[in-house]
N, CA, C and O atoms as a Maestro MAE file, in Angstrom:
{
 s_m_m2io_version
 :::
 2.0.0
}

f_m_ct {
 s_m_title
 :::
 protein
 m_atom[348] {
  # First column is atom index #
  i_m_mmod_type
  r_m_x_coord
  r_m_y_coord
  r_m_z_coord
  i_m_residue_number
  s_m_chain_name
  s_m_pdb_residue_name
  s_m_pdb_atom_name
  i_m_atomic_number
  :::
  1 25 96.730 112.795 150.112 1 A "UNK " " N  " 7
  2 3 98.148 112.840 150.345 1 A "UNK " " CA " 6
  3 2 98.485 114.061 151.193 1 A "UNK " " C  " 6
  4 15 97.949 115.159 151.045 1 A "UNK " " O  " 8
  5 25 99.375 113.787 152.049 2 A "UNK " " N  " 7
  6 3 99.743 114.936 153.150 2 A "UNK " " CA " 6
  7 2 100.641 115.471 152.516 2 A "UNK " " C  " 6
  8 15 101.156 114.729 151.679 2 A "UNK " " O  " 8
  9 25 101.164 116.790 152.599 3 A "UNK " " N  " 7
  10 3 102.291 117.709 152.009 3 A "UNK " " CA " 6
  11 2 102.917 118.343 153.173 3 A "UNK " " C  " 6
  12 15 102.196 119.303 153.445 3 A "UNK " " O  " 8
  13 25 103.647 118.302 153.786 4 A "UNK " " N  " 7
  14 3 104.768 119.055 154.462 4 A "UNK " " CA " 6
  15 2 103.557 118.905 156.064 4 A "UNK " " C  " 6
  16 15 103.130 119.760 156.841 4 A "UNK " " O  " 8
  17 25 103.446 118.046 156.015 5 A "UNK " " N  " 7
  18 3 102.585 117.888 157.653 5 A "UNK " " CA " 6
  19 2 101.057 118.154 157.723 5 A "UNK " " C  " 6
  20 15 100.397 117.461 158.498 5 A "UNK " " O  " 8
  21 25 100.393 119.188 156.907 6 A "UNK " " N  " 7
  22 3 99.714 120.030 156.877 6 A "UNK " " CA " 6
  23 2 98.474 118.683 156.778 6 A "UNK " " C  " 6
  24 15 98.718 117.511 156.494 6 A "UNK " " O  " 8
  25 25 97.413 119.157 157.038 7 A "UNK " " N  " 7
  26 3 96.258 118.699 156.656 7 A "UNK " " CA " 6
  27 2 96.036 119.027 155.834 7 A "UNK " " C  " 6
  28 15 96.544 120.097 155.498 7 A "UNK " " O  " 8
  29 25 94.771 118.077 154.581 8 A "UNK " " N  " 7
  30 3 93.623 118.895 153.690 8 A "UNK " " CA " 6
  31 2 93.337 119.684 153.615 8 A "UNK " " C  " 6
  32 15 92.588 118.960 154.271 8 A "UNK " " O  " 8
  33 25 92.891 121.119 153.436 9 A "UNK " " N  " 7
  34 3 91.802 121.912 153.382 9 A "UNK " " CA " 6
  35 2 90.736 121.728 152.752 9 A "UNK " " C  " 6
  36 15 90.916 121.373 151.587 9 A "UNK " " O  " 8
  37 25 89.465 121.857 153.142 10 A "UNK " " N  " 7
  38 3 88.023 121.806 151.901 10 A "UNK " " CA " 6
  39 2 88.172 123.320 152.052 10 A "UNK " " C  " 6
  40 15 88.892 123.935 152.839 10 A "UNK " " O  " 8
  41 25 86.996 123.969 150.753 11 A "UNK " " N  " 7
  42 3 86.529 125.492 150.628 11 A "UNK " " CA " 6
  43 2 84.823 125.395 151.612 11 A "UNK " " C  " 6
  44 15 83.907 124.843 151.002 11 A "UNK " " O  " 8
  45 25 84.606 125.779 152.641 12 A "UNK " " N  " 7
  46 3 83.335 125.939 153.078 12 A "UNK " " CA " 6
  47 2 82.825 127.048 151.916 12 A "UNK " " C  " 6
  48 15 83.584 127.963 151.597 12 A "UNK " " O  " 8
  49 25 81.353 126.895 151.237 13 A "UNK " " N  " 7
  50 3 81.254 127.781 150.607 13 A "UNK " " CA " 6
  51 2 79.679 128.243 150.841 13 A "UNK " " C  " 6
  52 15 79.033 127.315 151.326 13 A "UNK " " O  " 8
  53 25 79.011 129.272 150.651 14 A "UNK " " N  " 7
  54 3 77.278 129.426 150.907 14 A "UNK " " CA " 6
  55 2 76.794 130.514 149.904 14 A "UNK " " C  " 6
  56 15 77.491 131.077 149.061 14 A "UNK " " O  " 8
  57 25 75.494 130.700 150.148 15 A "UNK " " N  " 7
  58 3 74.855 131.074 149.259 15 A "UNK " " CA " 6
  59 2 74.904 132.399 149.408 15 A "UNK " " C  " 6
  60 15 74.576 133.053 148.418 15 A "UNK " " O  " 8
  61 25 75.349 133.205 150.750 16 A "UNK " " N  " 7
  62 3 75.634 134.870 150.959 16 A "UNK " " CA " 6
  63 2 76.788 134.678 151.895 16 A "UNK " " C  " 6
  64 15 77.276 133.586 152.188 16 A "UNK " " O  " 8
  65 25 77.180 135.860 152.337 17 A "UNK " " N  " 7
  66 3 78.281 135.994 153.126 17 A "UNK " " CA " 6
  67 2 78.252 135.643 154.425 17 A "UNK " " C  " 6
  68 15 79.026 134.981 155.116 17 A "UNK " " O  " 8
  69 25 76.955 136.341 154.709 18 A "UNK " " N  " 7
  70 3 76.411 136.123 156.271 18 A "UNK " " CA " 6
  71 2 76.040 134.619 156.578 18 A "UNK " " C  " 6
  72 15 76.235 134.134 157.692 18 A "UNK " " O  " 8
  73 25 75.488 133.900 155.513 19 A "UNK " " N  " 7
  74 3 75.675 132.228 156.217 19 A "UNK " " CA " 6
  75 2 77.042 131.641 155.630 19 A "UNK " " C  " 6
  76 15 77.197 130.439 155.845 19 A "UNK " " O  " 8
  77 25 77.816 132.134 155.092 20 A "UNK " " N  " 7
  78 3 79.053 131.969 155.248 20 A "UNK " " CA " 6
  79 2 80.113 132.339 156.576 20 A "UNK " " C  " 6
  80 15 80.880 131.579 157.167 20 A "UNK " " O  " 8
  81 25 79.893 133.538 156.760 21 A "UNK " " N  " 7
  82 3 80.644 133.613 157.970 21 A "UNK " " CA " 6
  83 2 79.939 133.168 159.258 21 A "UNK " " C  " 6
  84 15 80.584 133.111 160.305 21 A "UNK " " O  " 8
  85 25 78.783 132.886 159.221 22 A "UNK " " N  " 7
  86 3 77.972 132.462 160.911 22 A "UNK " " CA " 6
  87 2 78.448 130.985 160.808 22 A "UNK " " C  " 6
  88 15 79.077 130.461 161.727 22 A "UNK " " O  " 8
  89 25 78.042 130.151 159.343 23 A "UNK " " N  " 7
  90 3 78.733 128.792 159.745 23 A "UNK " " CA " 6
  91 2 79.577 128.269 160.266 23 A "UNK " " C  " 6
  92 15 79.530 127.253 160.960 23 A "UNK " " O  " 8
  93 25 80.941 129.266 159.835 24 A "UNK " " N  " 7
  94 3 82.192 129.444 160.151 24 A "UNK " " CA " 6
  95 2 82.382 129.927 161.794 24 A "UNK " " C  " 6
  96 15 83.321 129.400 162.390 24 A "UNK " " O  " 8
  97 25 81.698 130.713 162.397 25 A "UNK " " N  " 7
  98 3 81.573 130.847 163.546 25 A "UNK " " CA " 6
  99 2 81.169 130.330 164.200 25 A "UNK " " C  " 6
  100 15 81.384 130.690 165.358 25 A "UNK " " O  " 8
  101 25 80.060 128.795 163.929 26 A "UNK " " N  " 7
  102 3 79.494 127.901 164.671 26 A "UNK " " CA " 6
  103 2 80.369 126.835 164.654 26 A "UNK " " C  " 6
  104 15 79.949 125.830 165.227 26 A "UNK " " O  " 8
  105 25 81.832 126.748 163.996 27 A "UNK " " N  " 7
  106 3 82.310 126.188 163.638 27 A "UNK " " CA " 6
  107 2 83.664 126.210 164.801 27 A "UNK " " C  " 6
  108 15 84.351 125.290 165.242 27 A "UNK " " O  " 8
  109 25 83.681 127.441 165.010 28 A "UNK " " N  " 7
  110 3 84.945 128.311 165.730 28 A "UNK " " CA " 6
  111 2 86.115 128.270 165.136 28 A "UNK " " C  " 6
  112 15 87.217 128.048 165.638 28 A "UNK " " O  " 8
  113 25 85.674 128.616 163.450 29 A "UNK " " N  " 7
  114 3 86.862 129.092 162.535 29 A "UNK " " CA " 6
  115 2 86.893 130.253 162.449 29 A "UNK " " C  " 6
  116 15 85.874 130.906 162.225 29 A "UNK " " O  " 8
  117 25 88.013 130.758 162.600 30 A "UNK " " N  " 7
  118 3 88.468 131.892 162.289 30 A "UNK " " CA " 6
  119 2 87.901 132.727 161.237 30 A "UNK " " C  " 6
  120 15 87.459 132.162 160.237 30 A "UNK " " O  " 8
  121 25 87.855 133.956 161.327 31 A "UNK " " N  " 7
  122 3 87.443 134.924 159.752 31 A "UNK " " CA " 6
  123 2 88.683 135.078 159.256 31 A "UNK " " C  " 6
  124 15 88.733 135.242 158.037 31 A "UNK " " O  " 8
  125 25 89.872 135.071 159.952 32 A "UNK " " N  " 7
  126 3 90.918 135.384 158.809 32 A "UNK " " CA " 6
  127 2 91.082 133.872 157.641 32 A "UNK " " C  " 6
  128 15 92.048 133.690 156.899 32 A "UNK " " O  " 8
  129 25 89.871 132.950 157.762 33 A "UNK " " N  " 7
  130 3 90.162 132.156 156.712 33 A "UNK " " CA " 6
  131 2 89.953 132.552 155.396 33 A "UNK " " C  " 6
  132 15 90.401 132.304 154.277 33 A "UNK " " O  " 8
  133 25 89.053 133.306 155.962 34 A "UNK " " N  " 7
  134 3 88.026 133.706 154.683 34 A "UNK " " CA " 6
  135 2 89.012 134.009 153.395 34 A "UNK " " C  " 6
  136 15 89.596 135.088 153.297 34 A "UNK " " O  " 8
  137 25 89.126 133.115 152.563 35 A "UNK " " N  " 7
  138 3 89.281 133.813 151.008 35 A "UNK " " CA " 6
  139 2 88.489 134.826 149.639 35 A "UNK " " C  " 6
  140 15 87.771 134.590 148.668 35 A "UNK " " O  " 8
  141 25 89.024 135.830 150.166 36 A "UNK " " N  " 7
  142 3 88.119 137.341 149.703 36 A "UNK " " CA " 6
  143 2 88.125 137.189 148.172 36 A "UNK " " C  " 6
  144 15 87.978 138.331 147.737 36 A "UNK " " O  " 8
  145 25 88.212 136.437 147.282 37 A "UNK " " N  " 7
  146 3 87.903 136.693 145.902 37 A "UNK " " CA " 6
  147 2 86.618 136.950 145.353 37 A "UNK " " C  " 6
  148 15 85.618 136.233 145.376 37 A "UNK " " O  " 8
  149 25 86.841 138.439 144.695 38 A "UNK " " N  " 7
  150 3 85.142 138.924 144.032 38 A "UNK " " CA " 6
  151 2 84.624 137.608 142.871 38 A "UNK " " C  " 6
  152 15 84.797 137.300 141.692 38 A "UNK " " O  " 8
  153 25 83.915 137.131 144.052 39 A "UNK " " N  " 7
  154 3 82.715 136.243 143.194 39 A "UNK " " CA " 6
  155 2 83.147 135.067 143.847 39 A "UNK " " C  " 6
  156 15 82.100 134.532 144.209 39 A "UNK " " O  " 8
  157 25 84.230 134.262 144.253 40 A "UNK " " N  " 7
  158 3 84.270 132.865 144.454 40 A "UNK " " CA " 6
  159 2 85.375 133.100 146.391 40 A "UNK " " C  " 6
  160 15 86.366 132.496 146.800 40 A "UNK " " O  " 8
  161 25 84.602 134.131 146.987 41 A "UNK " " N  " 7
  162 3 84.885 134.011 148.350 41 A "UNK " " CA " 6
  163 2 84.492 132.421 148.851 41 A "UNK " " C  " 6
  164 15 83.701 131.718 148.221 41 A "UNK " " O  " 8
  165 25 85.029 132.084 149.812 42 A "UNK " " N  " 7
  166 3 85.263 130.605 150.458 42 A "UNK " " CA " 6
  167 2 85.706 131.026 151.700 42 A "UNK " " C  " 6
  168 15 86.229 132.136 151.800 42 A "UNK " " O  " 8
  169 25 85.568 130.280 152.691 43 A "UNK " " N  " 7
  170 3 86.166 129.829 153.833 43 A "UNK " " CA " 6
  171 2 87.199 128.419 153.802 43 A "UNK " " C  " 6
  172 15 86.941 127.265 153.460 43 A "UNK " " O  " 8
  173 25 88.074 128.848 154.154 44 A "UNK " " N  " 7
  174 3 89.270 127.498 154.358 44 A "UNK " " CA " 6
  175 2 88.580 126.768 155.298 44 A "UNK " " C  " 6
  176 15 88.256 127.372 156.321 44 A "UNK " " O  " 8
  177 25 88.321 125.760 155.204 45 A "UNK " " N  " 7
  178 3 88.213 124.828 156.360 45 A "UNK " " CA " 6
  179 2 89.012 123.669 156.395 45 A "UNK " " C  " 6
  180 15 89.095 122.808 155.519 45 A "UNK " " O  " 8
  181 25 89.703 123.725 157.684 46 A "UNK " " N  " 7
  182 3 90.325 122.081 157.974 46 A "UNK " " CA " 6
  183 2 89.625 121.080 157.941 46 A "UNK " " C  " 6
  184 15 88.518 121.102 158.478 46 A "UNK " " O  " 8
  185 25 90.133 119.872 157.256 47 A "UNK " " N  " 7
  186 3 89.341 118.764 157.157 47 A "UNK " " CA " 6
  187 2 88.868 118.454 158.176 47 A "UNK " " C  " 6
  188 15 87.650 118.283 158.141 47 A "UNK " " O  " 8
  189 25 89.515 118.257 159.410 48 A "UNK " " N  " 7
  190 3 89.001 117.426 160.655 48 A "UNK " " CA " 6
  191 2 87.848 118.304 160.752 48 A "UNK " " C  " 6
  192 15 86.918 117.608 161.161 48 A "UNK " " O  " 8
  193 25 87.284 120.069 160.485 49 A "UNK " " N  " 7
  194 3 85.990 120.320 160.911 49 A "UNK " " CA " 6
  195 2 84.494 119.742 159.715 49 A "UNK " " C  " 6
  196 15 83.295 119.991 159.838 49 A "UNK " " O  " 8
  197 25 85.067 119.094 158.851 50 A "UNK " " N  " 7
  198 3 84.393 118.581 157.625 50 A "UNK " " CA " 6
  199 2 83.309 118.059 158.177 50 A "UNK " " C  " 6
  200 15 82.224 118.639 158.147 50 A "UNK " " O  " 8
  201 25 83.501 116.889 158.746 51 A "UNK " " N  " 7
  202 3 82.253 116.116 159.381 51 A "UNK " " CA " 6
  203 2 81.257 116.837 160.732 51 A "UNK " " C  " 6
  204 15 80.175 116.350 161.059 51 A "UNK " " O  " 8
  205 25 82.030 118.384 161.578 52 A "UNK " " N  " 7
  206 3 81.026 118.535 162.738 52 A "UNK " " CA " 6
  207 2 80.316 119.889 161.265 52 A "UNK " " C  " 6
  208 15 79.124 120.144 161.437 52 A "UNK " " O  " 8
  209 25 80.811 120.443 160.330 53 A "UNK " " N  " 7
  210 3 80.103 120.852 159.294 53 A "UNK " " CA " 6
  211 2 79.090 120.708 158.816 53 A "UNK " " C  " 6
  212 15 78.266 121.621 158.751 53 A "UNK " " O  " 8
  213 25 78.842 119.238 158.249 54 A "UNK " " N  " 7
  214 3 77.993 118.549 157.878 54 A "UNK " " CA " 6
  215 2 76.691 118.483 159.327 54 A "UNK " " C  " 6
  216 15 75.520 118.857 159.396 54 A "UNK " " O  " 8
  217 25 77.430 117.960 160.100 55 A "UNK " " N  " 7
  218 3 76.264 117.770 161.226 55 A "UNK " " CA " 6
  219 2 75.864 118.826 161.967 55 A "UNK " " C  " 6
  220 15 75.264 118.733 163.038 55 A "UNK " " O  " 8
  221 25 76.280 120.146 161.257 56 A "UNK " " N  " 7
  222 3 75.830 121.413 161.924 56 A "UNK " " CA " 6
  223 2 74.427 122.106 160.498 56 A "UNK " " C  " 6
  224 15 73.738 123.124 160.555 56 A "UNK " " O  " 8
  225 25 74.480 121.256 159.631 57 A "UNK " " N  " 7
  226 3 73.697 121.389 158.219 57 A "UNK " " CA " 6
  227 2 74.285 121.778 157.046 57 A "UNK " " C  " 6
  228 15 73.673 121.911 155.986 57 A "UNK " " O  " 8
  229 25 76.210 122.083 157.308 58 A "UNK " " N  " 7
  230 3 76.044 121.871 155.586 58 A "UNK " " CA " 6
  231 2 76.287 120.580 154.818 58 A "UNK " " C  " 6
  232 15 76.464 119.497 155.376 58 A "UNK " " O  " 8
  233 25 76.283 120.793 153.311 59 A "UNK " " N  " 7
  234 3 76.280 119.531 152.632 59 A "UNK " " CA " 6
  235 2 77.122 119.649 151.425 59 A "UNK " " C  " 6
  236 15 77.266 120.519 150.566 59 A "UNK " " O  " 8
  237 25 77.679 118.372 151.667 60 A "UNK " " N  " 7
  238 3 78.472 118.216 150.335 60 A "UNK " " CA " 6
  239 2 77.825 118.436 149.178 60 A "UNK " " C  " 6
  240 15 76.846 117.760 148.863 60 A "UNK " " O  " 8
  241 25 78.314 119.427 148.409 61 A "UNK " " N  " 7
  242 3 78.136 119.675 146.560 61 A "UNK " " CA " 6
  243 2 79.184 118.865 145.614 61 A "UNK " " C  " 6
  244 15 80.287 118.392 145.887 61 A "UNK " " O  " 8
  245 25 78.514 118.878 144.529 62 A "UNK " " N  " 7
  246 3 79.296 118.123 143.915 62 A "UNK " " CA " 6
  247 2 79.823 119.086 142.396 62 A "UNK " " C  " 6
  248 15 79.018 119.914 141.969 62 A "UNK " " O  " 8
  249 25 80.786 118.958 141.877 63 A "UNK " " N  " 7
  250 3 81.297 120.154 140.999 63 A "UNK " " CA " 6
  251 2 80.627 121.090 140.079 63 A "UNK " " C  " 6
  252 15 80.928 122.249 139.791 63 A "UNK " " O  " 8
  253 25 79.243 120.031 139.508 64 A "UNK " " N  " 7
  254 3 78.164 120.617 139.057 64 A "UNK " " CA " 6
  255 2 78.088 121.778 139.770 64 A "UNK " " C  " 6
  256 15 78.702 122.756 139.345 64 A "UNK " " O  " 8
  257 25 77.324 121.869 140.972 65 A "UNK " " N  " 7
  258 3 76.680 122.863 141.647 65 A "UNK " " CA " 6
  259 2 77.279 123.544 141.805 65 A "UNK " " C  " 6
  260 15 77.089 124.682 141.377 65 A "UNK " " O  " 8
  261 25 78.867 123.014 142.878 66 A "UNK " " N  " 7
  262 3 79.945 124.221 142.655 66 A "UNK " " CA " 6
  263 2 79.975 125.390 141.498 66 A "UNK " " C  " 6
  264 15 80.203 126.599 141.513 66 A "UNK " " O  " 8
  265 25 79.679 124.560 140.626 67 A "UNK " " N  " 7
  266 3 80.414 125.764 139.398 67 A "UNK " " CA " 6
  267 2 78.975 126.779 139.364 67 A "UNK " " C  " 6
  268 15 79.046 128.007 139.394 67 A "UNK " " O  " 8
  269 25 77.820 126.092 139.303 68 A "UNK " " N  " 7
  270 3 76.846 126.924 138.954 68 A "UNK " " CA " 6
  271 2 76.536 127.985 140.115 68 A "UNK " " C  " 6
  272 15 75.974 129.054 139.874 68 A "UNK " " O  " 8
  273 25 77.025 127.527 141.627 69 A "UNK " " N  " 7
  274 3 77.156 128.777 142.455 69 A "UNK " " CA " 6
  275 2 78.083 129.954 142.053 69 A "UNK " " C  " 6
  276 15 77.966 131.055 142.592 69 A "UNK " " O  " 8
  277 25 79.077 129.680 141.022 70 A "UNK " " N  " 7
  278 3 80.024 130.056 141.085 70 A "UNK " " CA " 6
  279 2 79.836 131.246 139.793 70 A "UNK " " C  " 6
  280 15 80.294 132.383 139.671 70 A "UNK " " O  " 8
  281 25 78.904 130.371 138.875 71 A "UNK " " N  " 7
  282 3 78.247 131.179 137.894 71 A "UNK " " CA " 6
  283 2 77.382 132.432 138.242 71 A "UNK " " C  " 6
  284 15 77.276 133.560 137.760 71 A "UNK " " O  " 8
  285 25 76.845 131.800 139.216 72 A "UNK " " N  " 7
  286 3 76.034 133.126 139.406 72 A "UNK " " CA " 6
  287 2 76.639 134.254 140.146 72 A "UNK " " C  " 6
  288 15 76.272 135.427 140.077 72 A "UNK " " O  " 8
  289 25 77.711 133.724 140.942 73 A "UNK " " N  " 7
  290 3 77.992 134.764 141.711 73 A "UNK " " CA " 6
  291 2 79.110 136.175 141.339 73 A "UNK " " C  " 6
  292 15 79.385 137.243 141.885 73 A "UNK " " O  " 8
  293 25 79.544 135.400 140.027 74 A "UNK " " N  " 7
  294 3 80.077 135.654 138.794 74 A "UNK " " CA " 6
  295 2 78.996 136.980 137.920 74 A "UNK " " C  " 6
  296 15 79.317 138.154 137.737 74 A "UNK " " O  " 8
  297 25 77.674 136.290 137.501 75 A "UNK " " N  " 7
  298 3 77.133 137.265 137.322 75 A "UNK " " CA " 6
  299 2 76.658 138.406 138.422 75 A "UNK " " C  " 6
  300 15 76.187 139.433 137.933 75 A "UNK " " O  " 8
  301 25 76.724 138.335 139.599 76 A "UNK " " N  " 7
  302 3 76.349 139.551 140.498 76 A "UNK " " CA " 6
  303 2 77.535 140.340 140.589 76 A "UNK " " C  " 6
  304 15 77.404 141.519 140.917 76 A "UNK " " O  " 8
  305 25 78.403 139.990 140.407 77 A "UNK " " N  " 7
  306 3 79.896 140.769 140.579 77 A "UNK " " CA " 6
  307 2 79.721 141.617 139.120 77 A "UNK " " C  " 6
  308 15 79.591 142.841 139.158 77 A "UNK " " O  " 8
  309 25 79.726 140.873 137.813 78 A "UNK " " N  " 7
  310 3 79.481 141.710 136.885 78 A "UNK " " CA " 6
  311 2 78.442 142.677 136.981 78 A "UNK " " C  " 6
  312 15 78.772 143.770 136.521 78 A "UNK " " O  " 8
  313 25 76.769 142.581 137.640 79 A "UNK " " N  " 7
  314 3 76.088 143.320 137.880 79 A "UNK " " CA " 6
  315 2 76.771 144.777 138.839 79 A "UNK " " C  " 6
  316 15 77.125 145.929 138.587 79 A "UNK " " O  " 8
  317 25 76.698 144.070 139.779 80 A "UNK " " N  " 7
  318 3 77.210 145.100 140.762 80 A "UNK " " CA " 6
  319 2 78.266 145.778 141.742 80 A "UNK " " C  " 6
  320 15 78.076 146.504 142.718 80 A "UNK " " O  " 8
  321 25 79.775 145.172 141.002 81 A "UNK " " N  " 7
  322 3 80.650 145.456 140.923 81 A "UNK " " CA " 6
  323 2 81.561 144.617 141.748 81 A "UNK " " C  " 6
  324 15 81.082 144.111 142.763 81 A "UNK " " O  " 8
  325 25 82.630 144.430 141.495 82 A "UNK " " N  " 7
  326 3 83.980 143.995 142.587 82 A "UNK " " CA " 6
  327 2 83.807 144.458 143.584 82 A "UNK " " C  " 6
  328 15 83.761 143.534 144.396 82 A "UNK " " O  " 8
  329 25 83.674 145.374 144.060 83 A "UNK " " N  " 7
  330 3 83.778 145.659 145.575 83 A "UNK " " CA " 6
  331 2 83.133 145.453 146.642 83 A "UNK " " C  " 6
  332 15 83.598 145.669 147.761 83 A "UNK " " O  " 8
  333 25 81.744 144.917 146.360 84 A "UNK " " N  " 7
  334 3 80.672 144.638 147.033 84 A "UNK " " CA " 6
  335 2 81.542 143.984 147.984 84 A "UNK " " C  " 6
  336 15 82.526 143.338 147.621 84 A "UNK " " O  " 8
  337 25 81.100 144.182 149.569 85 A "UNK " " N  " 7
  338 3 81.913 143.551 150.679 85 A "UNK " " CA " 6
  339 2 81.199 142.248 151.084 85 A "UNK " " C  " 6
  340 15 80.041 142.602 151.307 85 A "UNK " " O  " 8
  341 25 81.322 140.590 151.346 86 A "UNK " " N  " 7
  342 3 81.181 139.274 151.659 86 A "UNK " " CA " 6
  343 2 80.330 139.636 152.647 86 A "UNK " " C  " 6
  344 15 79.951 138.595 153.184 86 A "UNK " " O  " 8
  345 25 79.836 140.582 153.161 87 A "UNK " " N  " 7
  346 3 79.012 140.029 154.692 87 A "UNK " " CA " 6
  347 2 79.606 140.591 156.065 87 A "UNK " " C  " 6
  348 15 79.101 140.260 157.138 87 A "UNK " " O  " 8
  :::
 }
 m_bond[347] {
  # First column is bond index #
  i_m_from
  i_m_to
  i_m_order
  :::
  1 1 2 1
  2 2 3 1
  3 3 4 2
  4 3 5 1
  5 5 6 1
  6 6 7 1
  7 7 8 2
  8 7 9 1
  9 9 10 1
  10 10 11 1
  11 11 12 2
  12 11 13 1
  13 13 14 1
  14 14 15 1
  15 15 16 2
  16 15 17 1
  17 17 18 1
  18 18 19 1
  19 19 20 2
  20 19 21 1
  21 21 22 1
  22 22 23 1
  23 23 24 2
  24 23 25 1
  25 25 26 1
  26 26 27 1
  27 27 28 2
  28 27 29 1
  29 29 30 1
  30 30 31 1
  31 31 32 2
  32 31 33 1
  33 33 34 1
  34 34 35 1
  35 35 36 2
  36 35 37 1
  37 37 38 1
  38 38 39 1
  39 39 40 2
  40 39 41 1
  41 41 42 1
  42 42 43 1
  43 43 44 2
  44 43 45 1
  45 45 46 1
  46 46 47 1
  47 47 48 2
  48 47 49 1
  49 49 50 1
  50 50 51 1
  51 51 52 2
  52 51 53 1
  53 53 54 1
  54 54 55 1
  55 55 56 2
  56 55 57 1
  57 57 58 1
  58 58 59 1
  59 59 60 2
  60 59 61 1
  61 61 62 1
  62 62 63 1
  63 63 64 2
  64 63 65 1
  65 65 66 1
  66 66 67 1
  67 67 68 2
  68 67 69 1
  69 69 70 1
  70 70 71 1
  71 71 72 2
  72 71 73 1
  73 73 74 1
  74 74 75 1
  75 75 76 2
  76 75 77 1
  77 77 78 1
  78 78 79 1
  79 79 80 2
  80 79 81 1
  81 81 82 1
  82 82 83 1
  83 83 84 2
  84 83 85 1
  85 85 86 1
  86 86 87 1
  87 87 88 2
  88 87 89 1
  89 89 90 1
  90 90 91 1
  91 91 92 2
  92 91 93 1
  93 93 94 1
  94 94 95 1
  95 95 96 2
  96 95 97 1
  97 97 98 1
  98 98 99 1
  99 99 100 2
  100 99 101 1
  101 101 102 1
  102 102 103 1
  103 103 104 2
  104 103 105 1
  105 105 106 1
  106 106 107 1
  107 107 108 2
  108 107 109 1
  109 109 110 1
  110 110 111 1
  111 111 112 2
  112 111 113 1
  113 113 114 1
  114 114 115 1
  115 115 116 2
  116 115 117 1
  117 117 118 1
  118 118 119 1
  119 119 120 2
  120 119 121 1
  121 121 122 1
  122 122 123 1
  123 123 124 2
  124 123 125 1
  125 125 126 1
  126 126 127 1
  127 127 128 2
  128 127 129 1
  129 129 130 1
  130 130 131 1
  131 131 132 2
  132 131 133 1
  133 133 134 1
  134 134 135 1
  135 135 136 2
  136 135 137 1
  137 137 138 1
  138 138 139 1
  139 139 140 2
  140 139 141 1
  141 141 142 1
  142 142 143 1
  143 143 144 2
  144 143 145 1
  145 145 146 1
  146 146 147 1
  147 147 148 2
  148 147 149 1
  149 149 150 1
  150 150 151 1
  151 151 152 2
  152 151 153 1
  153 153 154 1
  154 154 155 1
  155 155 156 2
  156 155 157 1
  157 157 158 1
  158 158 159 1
  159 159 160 2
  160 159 161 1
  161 161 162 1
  162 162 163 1
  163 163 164 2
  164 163 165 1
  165 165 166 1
  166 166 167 1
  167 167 168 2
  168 167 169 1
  169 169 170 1
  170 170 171 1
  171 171 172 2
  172 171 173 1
  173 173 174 1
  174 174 175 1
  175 175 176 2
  176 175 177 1
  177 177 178 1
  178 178 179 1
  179 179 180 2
  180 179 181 1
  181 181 182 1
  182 182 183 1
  183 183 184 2
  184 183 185 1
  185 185 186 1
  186 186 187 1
  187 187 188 2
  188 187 189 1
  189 189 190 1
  190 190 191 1
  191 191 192 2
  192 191 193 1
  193 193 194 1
  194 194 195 1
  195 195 196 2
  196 195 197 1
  197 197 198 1
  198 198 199 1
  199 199 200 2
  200 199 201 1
  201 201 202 1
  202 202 203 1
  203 203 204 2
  204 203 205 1
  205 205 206 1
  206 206 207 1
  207 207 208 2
  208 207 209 1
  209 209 210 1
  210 210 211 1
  211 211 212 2
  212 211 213 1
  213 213 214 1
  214 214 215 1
  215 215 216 2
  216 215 217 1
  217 217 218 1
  218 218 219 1
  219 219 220 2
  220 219 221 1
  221 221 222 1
  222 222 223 1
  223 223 224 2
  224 223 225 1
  225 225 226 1
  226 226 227 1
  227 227 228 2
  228 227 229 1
  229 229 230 1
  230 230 231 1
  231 231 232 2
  232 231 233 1
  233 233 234 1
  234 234 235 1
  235 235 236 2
  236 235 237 1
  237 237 238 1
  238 238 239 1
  239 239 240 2
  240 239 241 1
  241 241 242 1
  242 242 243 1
  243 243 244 2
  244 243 245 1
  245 245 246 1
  246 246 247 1
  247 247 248 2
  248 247 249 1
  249 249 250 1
  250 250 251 1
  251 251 252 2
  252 251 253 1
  253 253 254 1
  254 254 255 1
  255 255 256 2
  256 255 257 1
  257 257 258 1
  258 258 259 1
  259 259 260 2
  260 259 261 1
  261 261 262 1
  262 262 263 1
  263 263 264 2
  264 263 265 1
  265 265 266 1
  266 266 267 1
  267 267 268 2
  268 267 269 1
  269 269 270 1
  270 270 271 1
  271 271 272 2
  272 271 273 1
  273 273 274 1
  274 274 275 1
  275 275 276 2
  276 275 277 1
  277 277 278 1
  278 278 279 1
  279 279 280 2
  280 279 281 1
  281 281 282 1
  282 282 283 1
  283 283 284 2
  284 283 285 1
  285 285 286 1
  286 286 287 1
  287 287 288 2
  288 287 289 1
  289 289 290 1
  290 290 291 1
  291 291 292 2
  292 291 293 1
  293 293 294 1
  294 294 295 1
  295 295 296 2
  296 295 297 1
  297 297 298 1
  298 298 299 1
  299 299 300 2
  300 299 301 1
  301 301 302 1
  302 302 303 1
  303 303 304 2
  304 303 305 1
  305 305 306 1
  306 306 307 1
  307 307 308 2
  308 307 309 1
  309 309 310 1
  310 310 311 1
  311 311 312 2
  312 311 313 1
  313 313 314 1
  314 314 315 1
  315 315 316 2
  316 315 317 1
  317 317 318 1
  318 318 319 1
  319 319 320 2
  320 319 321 1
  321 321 322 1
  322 322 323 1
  323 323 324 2
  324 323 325 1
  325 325 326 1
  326 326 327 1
  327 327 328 2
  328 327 329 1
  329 329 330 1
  330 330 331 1
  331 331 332 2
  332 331 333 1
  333 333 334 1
  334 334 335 1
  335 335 336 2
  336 335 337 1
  337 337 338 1
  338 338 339 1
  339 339 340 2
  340 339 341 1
  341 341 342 1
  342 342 343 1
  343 343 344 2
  344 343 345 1
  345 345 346 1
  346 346 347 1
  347 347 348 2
  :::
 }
}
């Protein structure tokens, strides 16, 4: 469902910062997408880049995995603090 014109957003998400933000740059998204939350940083991505995403190598997860990336990254923040900078 569309809301006020806008497209979808998905969360591009990766396993460090740095293939988070290079994807995003192969992508020619912006860094100000980036959503900075300690432990569950994301990239906004517009839907329409969803599919050249995929065919650039990433892959759809499914909530399982989501969460368990999300777990861990959860525990490194508790390890080694909030402030650690994304990449």
């Amino acid at each position: 469902m569309r809301e006020k014109g806008l497209l979808p957003k998905k969360p591009l998400r990766a396993e460090s910062g740095e293939e988070l933000h290079a994807m995003a740059a192969r992508l020619g998204s912006p860094r100000r997408f980036v959503q900075d939350h300690p432990g569950r940083w994301h990239h906004v991505l517009p839907k329409h880049l969803r599919d050249r995403a995929v065919a650039l190598g990433a892959r759809e997860v499914t909530m399982h995995e989501v969460g368990a990336l999300l777990r861990r990254r959860r525990a490194e923040v508790l390890r080694d603090g909030p402030d650690q900078p994304i990449g």
